[in-house]
N, C-alpha and C positions, 0 to 999 in steps of 0.2 A: 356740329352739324354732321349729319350721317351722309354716305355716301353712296354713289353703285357703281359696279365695276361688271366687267363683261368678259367672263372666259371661253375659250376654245381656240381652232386652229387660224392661223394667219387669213384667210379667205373669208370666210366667216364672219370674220369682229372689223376690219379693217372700218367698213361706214361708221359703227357706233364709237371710233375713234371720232368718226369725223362731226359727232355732235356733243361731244364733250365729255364722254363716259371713258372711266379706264378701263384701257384693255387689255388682257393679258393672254400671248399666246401660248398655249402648251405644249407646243414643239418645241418651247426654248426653257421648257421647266414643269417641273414636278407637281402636279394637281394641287398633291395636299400642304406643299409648300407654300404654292400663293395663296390656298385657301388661308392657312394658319396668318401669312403677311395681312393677310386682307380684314383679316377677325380680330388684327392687334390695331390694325388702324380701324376701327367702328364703320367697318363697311357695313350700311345696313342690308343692301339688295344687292346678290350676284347673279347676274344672269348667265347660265352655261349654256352653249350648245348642246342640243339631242346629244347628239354623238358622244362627245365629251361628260355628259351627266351620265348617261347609259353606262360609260366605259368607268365611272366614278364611284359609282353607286355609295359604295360600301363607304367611303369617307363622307359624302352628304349627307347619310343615313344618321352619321353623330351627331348633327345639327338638328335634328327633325323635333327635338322638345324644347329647342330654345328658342327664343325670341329672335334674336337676333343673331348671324345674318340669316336673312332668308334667301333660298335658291329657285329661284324661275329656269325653269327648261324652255330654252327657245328655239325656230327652228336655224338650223345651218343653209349654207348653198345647196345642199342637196334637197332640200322638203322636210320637211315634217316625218318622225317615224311615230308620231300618236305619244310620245311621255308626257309631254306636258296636259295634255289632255285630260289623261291617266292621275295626272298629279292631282290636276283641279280637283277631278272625283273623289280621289281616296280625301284629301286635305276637306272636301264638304260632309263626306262621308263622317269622317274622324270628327267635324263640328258639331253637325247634326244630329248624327246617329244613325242614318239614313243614304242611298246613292238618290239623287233626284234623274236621273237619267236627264243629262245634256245630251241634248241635239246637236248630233257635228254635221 
């Protein structure tokens, strides 16, 4: 059975503790370190914070032809800075062929 797991800083992930997703903060560890834990254990969906995905990039970016895991950009305590948004587009774009212009 696949799983999801939930990264970024301590403030951030603390509620998606509290409904049963793992959390992992990375103020106490190296991005691409719990990514690689988390791809050995068949995490299927990790959701990052903006901030943390933003500051990530370049290690997500290895993911981006495989199936599995997949990365959702969510927002942090501070709001939204628009990636996920961003993500939606390019990832329909990349489907389609096409942007359909979403309405934010």
């Amino acid at each position: 059975m696949y799983k999801a797991a939930v990264i970024g800083r301590h403030d951030d992930i603390l509620a998606y503790k509290a409904v049963g997703l793992a959390v992992y903060n990375i103020e106490e560890s190296e991005f691409k370190d719990v990514v690689k834990t988390l791809e050995k254990q068949q995490y299927a969906v990790i959701f990052v914070t903006e901030e943390v995905y933003e500051q990530n990039s370049e290690v997500i970016d290895k993911y981006t032809d495989q199936v599995l895991p997949a990365f959702i950009a969510i927002p942090g305590m501070k709001g939204t800075t628009g990636i996920g948004m961003m993500n939606i587009r390019r990832c329909t774009e990349r489907a389609i062929g096409t942007d359909i212009n979403i309405n934010e």
